[in-house]
Structure formats: C-alpha cells, structure tokens
N, C-alpha and C positions, 0 to 999 in steps of 0.2 A: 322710519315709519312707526306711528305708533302702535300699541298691541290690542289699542279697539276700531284699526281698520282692518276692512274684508279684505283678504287673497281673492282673487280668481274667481276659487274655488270654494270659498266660505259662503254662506245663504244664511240669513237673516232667520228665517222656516226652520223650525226642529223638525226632522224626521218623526212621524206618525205611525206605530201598529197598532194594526187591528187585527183583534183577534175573537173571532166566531164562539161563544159559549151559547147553552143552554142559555133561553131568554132574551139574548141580547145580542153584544159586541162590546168587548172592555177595550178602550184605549192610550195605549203607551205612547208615550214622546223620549225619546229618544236628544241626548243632550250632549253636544262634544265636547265641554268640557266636563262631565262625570261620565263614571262607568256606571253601565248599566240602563236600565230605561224606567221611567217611573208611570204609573196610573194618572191618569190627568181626568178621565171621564167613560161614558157611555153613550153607545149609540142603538139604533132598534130596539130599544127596550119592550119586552111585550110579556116578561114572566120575573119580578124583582127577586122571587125565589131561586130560580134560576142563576140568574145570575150572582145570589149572595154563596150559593153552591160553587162557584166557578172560582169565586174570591179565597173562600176557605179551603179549597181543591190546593190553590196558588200561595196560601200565606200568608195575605194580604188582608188586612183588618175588614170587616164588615160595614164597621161606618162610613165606611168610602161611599157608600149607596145613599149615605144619608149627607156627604160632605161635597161631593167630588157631581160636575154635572153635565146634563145630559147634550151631547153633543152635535144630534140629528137633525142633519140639516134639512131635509125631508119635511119633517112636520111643524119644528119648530115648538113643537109643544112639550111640556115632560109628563110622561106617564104616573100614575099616582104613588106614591112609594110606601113599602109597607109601615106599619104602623110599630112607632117605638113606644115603649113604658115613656109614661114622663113627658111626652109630648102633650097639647090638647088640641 
C-alpha cells in the first residue's frame, strides 16, 4: 500500500477549533501529520479590536487579521478590517 492512501480511519477533513474571543472566533486546524494546530481564519467577526486583543493574549502575530480570512459561512461577507499605516 502506498503512504498516500487512506486507512479506515484517515479523513481527507483537518480537524477544525473554534475558539470563542472577544469580537469574534479565531480558527485552528488541526493537522496529523504536525504537532500542534495552526490559525487558518475567522469567524463572527464583529469587533477586529477585539479580536487582535485575543491574538496578542495567544502569541500569535497581529497580521493574521490582515492575512489570514474570514471564514463565516452565515454572511458570506468580511467585516471591514482595521486600518493599517501604508495601506490606501
């Protein structure tokens, strides 16, 4: 068998959390072949300060709000993101 067919038990699907901050929902995917889980997006965004609060709380660089996107399948739409230096 080769080592890029599925078990069983393997899924295609990375595991998803969601995790509840101030403003929003930041979420992780979850990868078996690495440790750990990485930031992939946002979802309910309704306060970007908030959430860039939650990022800096966690570690995790601020540009993510400006890199990394919004994932709500609800609206569809992305909320307006705050304003960086340098942008126009």
């Amino acid at each position: 068998m080769s080592t890029n067919e599925l078990t069983e038990h393997e899924s295609i699907e990375h595991e998803r959390t969601r995790v509840p901050v101030a403003g929003g929902v930041l979420v992780y995917e979850s990868r078996p072949d690495e440790v750990g889980r990485e930031l992939i997006g946002f979802e309910e965004v309704d306060d970007w300060d908030g959430v860039r609060s939650a990022l800096v709380a966690r570690g995790v660089g601020v540009g993510a709000i400006h890199h990394l996107p919004v994932l709500d399948e609800r609206t569809r739409r992305e909320p307006s993101r705050p304003y960086s230096p340098g942008q126009s």
